[in-house]
N, C-alpha and C positions, 0 to 999 in steps of 0.2 A: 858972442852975440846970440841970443836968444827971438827968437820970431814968431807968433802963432795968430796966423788970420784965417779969419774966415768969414763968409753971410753970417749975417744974422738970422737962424733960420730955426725952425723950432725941432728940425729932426738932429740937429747936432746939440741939442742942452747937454745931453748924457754925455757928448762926449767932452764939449765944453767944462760939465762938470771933475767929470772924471781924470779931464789933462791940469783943470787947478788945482787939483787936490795932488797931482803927482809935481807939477811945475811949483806951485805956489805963486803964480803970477810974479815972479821975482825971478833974477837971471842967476845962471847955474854959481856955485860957490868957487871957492878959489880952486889950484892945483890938489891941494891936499886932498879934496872931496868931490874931485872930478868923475873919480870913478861912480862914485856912488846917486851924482849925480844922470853918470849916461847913463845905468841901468833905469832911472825915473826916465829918461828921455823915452827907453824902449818899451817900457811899458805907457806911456803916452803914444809911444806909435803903434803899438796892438790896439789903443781903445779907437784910433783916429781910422787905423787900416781894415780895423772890424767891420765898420759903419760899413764899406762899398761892399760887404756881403751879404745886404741884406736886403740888396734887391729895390733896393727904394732910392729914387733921384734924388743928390746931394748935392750940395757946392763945393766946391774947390775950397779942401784946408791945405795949409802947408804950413810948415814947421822948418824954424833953418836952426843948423848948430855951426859954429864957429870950431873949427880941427882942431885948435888947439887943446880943447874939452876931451881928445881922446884916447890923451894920455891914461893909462890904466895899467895895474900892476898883473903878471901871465895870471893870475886867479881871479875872477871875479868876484867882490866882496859880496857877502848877504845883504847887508841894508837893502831896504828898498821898499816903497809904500805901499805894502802890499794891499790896504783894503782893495787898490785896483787888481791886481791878481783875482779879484772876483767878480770882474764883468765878464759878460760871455765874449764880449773882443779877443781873449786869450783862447777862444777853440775857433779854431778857421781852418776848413779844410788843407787837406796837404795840399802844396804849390806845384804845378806840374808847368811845363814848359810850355813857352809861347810859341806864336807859327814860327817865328825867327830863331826860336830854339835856345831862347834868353832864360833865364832864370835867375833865382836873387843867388846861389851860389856867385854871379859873374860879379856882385858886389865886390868879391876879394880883389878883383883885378882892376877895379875902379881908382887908383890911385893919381894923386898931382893935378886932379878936376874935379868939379862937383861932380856928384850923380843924383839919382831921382829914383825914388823908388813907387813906383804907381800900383795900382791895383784899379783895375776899369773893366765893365761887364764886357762881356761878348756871349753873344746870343740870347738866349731867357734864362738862364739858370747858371751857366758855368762863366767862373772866374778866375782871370787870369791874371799873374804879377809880373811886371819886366822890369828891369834894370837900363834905366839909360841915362844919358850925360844931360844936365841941365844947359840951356842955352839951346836945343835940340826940340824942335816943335811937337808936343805931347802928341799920341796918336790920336785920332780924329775922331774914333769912336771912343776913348777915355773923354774926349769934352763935352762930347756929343749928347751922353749919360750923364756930364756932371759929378761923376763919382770923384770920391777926394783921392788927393794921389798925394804922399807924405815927402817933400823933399830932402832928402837927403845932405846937407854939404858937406863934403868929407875935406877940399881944402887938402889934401893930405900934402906933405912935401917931401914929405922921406918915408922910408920903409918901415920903421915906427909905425906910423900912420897906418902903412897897408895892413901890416899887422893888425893893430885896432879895428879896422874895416871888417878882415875877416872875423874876429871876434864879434861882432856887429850881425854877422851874416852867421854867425854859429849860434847868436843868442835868437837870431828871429827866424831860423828855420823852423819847420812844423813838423813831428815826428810822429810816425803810428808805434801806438803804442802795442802793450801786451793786454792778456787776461789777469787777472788775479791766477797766482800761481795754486793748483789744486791739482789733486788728487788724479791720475788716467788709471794705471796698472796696480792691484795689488804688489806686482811686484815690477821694477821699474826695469824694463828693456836694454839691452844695452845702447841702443839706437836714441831712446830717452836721455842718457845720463851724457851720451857726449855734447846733447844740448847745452849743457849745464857746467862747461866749462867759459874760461877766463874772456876770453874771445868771442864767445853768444851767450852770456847771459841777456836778461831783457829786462825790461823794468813795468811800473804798475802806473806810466802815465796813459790816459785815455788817447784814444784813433785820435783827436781833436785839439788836446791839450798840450801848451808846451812843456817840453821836460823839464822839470824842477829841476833836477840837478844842474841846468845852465843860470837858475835863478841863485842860488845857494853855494855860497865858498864852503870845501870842505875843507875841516882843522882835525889836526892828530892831537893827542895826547901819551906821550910815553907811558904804559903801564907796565906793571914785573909779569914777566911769564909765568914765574911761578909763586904762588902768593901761601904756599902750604910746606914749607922745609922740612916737616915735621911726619908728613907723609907719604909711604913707601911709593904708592903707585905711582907718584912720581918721578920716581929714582930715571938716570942721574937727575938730580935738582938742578936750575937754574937761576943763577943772578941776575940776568942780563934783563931786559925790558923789550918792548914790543910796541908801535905804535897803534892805539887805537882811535880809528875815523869817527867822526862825528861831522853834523850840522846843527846850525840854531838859526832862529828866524827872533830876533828882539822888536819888530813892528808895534806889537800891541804891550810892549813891558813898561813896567812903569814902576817904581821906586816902591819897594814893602811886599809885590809881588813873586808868584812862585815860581819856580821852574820845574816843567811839563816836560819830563823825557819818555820820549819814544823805546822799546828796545827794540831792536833791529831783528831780532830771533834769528832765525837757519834760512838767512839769504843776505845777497848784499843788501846793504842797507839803502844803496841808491832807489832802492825798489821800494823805499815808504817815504820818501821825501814829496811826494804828492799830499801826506796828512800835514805836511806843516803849510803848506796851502789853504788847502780847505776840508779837512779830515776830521779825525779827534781831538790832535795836538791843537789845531787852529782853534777849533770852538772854547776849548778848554781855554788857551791864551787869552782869547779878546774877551772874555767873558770873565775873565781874573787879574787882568794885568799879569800875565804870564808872559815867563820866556819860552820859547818851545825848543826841545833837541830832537835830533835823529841818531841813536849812537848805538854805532854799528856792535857785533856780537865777536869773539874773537874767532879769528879761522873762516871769515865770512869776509867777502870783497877782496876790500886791499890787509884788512888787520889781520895780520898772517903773526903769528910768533915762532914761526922757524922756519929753516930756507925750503922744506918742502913738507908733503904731505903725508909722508913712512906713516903706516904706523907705529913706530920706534915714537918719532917727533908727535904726533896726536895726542903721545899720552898727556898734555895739557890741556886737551878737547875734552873737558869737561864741566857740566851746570854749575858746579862749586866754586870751580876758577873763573868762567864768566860770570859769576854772582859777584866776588871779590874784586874784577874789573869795575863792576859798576858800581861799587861803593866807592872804591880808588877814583875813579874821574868824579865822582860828586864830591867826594874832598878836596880834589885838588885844581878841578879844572877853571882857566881863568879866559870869559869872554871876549874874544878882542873888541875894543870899543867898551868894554867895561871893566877895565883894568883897574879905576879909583874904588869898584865895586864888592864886596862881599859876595857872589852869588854860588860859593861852597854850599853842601850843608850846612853850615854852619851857620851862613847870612842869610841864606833865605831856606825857606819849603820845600822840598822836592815831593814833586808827584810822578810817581812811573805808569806810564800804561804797556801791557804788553797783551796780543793776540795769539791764541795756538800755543806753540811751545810759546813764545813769548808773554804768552798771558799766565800758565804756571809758572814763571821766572820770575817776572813781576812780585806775583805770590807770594814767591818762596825769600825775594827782596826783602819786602816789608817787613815780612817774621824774622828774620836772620839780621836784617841791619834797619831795628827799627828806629835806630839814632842817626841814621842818618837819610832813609827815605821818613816822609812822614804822612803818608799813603800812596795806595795804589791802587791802580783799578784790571782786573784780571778780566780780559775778555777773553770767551770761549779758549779760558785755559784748561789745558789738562793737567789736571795738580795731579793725576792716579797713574802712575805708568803702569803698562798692563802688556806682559809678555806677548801673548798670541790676543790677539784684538780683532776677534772676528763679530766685535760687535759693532764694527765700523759700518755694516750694510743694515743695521737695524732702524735708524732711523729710515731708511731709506722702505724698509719693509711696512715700516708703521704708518707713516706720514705721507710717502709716495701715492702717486696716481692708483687707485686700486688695480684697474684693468692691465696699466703700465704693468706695475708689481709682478700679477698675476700670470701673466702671458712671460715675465723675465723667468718667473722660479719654477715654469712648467716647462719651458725649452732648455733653461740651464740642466734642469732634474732629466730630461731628454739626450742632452751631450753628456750628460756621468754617466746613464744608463749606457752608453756605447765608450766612454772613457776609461770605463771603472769595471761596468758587468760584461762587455765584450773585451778588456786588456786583451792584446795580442795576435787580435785578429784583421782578417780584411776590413771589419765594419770599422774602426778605429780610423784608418789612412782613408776609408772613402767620406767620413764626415767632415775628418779634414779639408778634402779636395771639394767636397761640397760647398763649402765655404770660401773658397779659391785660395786656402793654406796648407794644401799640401806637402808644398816645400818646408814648412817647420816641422822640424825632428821630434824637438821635445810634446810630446801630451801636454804639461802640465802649461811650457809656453804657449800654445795652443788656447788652451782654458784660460791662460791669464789676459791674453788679445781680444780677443772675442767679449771681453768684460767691460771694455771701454768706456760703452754707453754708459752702462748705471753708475760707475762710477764719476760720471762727470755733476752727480749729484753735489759734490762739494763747490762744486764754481759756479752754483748760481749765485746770484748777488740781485737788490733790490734796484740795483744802478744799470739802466741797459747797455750803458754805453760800457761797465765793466762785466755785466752777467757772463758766464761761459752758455752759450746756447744748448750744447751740445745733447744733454739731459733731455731736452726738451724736443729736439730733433731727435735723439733716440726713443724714445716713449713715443714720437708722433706715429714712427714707422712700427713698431710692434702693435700697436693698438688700432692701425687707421684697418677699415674694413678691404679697403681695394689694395691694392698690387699697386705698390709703388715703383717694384721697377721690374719691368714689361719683361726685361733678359730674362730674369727668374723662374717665368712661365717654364721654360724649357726644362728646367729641375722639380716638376712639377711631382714626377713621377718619383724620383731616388726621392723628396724629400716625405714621401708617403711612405715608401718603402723603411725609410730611417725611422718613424714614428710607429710603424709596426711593430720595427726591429726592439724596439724602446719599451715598447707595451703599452703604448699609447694607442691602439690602432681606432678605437670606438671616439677618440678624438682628432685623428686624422684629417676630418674636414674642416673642424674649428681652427684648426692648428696651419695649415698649410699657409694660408695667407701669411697669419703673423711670421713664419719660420718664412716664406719667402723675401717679405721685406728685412726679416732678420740677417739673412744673408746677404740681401741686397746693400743694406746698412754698412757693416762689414766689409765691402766687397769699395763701398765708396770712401769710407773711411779709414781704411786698415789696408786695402791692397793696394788700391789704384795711387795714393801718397808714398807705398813703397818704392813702387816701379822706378828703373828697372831694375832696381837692387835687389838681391838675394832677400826674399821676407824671411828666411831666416837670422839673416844675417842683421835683417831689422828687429826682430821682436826676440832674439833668441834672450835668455839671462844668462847664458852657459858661456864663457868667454873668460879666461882665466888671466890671457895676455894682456887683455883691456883696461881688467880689475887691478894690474900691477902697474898701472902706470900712475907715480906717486908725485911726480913736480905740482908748483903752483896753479898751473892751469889746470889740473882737475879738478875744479872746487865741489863736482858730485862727492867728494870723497867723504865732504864734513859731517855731513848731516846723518848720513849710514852708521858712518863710525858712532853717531852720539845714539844712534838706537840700536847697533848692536851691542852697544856696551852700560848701557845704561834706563834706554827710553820704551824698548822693545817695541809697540806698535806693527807690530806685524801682521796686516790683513788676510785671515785666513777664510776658509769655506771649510775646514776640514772638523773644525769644531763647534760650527749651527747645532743647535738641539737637532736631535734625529728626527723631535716630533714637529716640525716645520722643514719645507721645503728653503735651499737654501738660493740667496740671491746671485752668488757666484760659485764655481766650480768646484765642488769639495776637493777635487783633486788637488786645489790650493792649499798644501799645508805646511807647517812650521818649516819643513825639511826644505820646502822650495823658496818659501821666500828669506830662509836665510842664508842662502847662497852666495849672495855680496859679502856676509859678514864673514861665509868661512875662505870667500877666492879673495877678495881686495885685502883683509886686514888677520886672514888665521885667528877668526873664532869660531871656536866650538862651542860655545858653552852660552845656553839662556844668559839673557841682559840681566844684568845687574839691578833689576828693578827699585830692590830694597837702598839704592843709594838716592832713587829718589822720593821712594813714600816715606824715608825718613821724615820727609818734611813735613808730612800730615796729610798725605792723598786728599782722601775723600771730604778728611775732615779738618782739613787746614782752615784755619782761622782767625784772626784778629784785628783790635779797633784800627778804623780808618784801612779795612783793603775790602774792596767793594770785587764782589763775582758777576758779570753782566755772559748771560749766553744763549745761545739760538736756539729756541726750539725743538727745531730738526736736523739741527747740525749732526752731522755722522760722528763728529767729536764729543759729544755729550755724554755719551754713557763714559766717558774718561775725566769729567768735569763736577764740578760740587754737588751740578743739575743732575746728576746722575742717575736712573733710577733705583740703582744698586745704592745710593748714599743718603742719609738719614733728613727727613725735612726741615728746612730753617725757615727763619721768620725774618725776613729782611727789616734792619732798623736804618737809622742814617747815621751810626758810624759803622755797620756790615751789611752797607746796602746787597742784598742780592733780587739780582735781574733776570727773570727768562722773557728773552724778547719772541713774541708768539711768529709762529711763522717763519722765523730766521733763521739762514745755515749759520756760515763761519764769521766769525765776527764782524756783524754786520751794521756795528754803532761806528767803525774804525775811518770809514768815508763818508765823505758828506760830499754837498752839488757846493759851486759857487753860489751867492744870494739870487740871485737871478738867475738858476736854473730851476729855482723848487719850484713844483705847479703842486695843485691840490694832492695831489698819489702820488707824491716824491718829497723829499722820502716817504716813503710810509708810513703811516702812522704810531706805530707801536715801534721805529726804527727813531724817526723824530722823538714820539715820547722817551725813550729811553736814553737817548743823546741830551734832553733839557732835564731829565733826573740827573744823569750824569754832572752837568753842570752845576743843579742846586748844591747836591751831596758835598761835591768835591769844595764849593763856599762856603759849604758849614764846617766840613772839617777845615779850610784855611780861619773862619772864626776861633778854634780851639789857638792858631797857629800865633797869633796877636801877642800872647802874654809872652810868648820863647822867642818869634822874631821880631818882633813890632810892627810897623807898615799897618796896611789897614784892616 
């Protein structure tokens, strides 16, 4: 039994709208499509429970489901109508507990009775959600408001049931989410990389949004480990296979249409299933009759191909073999729900996009397996591997705040001057202590902490709700004229004395304020988050017992390995032109940030660069793979954009893009429909997202005569 009343009233149209578009004004289907069915139910109940957040007097809706609907198989299928996934109903702050100390967790426990799931103001602003038994008089201030309260009947009879329930209560919990993952340390902490194991990783859904991953079944596909018998560096060879994860989202697909895959790059893949939402994958799908994928990268998440992480077993960690993966699933992979279907290469299109390392992969795709991708779109890829990459702070030199800039490369050239030209002495341990880091041993870890700020350069983003702030709170506090934090006064005198010492003394006055907030900065950011652990112990990169820890749960391991052996990227200071000041510590050099490659994996030897500019660095190119990239992204000078690489003339089968203004791939998110306002996205972010679309139509026109469809 199917239910949904409400007033007639003119502030529920949208959602009236938006529940016939998920319900169809028709009762749920038989067993077979139950499931598929209550996930439409939940997303009817985001647009219906959205409504009492927004502050405005409602009527009473209510929605009943009959228990036997809830029946569903332990994975929740994809299907599901997503155009609603893009009302703002789906961001509703997180649920925090009622005076009674209720919450929708108590849903799982709701079994063998209805329940009710309400949501009703209290006070002017804050909203609260309980869980209680239908039959049970609504609270007085939920009627009192009129806000809608969505009822639940769960009917449950057996534990079945409770099960369902909680699943019910997993899909509509509300998650905070992460930042876009970017860039902190030249060289990464060891205090950083235990983050970045199996058990915290984090994912890229917004403070507001729900996790995609509860929206989206994930499906495996067996692929060979090793796809190259023929060469050594993979000795022993392996026959065996390896499961690789994937998602699809088929909402917008429609018969002649392409398939949109994502590549997952050097993270779990769970962390881009937000673009099959409302990202790049989505625009691209609804705008093509597309299918979209999420398909994970191997040695990333769960697609592991061997029982740990040795580097013995890595040696299949490599661009070539994940290249031949993804040709492997586009041959052979079959959608469930599209099983009477062709959508191999072979029956339909494939279009890849990929970001970062994922958008040089993309790349190197299209070139390498042009029969079976049949474009692709490289955003802010680095198709150039480049050993020592201490060109990663130049956008940041060119583009950045000047003042910001200015005040970084006069206090960093400030710490060499006592790191480099006093080695050895007492000035060295009291700059440290200056800074309230002391306690670290190493110099060079010293230099590489202290760099935080500028380097949060890579986590802006045009989307506030994903931007990394941090860039911009560090630049506020170097640049503002006052004393931002009053303790500092106290060091007024050593931090004079330090710019004497430096040979800065004739700018001692200019200088003190910003070196005070500098510390201050530091001091909030770097110390006070340690406490009370050893700050060595946090920021050190010297740890050799740490780096040997090789099971599945270190998934820091993957990504090292692919740049000590291969991608290099190594953010140095030690190799700025002499004739500029540098943005980070020169005492940052090769020798220290490859320290992981020589304690985790015993390498000594420069990356293998040449295994990737094989594939055309700078000047990789062919019909239908389109280059899109930022501006000012720190990744550019690695990129086509490059201004070490030769200039092209963007057509529409090589389209290339520089989106002005933009860091790291920043066409790769988009808002739901109903979040754009006028300066969202931004302009030149919007523009380059509706080229992206055109382009990628015109190449599906060439695609007519080889697959058919439209």
């Amino acid at each position: 039994m199917l239910c949904l009343s409400h007033n007639e009233n003119n502030h529920l149209m949208s959602a009236k709208q938006g529940v016939s578009e998920v319900l169809g004004r028709r009762p749920f289907p038989s067993s077979t499509d139950r499931t598929h069915g209550f996930l439409r139910l939940v997303v009817a109940f985001r647009l219906l429970q959205g409504l009492c957040l927004t502050g405005r007097s409602l009527p009473l809706a209510r929605l009943c489901l009959d228990a036997d609907f809830l029946h569903e198989p332990s994975r929740l299928p994809v299907p599901i109508l997503s155009r609603v996934r893009h009302y703002n109903a789906m961001r509703i702050p997180s649920v925090r507990a009622t005076s009674s100390g209720r919450t929708t967790a108590q849903i799982s426990s709701c079994s063998n009775r209805k329940v009710a799931f309400c949501c009703h103001r209290v006070g002017s602003s804050t909203y609260d959600h309980t869980v209680q038994k239908v039959g049970t008089a609504l609270p007085a201030h939920a009627i009192a408001t009129e806000s809608p309260c969505l009822l639940f009947s769960a009917l449950a009879t057996n534990s079945g049931h409770q099960q369902a329930a909680m699943k019910f209560q997993a899909i509509v919990a509300f998650l905070a989410g992460a930042s876009l993952v970017a860039a902190r340390f030249p060289a990464t902490p060891i205090a950083e990389l235990r983050k970045h194991t199996r058990s915290s990783s984090s994912g890229l859904v917004k403070r507001a949004d729900v996790d995609p991953s509860l929206l989206y079944a994930e499906h495996n596909l067996p692929v060979p480990i090793d796809h190259f018998h023929n060469e050594s560096i993979y000795e022993p060879h392996s026959n065996g296979k390896f499961n690789l994860r994937y998602w699809f989202d088929d909402t917008y697909y429609k018969p002649g249409g392409p398939v949109i895959v994502l590549s997952g790059g050097e993270t779990d893949a769970t962390e881009r299933l937000t673009f099959l939402q409302k990202g790049i994958v989505y625009l691209l799908c609804k705008a093509t009759g597309g299918l979209g994928v999420i398909l994970e990268h191997r040695y990333y998440g769960t697609s592991m191909p061997t029982a740990d992480l040795s580097t013995k077993n890595l040696r299949f960690l490599t661009t070539d073999q994940a290249l031949a993966d993804t040709a492997y699933f586009a041959q052979h992979v079959v959608f469930k729900g599209h099983e009477h279907q062709d959508l191999t290469s072979k029956g339909a299109p494939w279009i890849a996009y990929g970001g970062s390392y994922a958008g040089a992969f993309v790349a190197f795709l299209r070139k390498l397996y042009p029969q079976v991708f049949f474009g692709a779109i490289s955003s802010s890829g680095v198709t150039k591997a480049i050993y020592d990459y201490w060109q990663y702070y130049e956008p940041v030199r060119q583009y950045g705040p000047r003042d910001c800039v200015h005040n970084t490369q006069l206090l960093t050239n400030v710490v060499d001057k006592i790191l480099i030209g006093k080695k050895g002495t007492s000035a060295v341990a009291d700059l440290k202590k200056l800074f309230g880091l002391g306690d670290i041993k190493y110099d060079t870890d010293f230099a590489n902490v202290i760099s935080y700020g500028i380097a949060g350069w890579q986590g802006r983003n045009w989307d506030p709700e994903v931007n990394d702030p941090s860039f911009s709170e560090y630049c506020g506090n170097l640049t503002s004229k006052k004393v931002q934090y009053p303790a500092t006064n106290a060091l007024k005198g050593r931090i004079q004395s330090t710019l004497r010492s430096a040979g800065y003394g004739a700018q001692a006055r200019a200088l003190t304020v910003p070196f005070q907030n500098y510390i201050g900065y530091v001091n909030q950011t770097i110390v006070q988050p340690c406490l009370p652990e050893s700050l060595d112990e946090c920021y050190t990169t010297h740890n050799a017992t740490y780096y040997a820890q090789d099971d599945l749960s270190q998934e820091w391991r993957s990504w090292p390995y692919q740049y000590c052996t291969q991608w290099g990227f190594l953010q140095t200071g030690s190799d700025v032109p002499k004739k500029q000041l540098s943005m980070i510590s020169r005492t940052i050099d090769l020798d220290f940030t490859s320290i992981i490659c020589r304690d985790a994996f015993n390498i000594t030897k420069p990356s293998d660069t040449g295994a990737i500019n094989k594939h055309g660095g700078f000047d990789i190119s062919y019909p239908r793979l389109a280059f899109v990239d930022g501006e000012v992204d720190p990744w550019r000078p690695a990129t086509p954009h490059a201004p070490a690489a030769k200039p092209r003339r963007s057509t529409a089968s090589e389209p290339f893009i520089l989106i002005a203004d933009a860091v790291h791939h920043w066409d790769e998110n988009s808002l739901f429909p109903n979040q754009t306002t006028r300066s969202l996205p931004p302009h030149p972010v919007a523009h380059a997202q509706k080229l992206e679309i055109q382009f990628v139509k015109k190449w599906l026109q060439d695609a007519v005569p080889v697959y058919g469809g439209k």
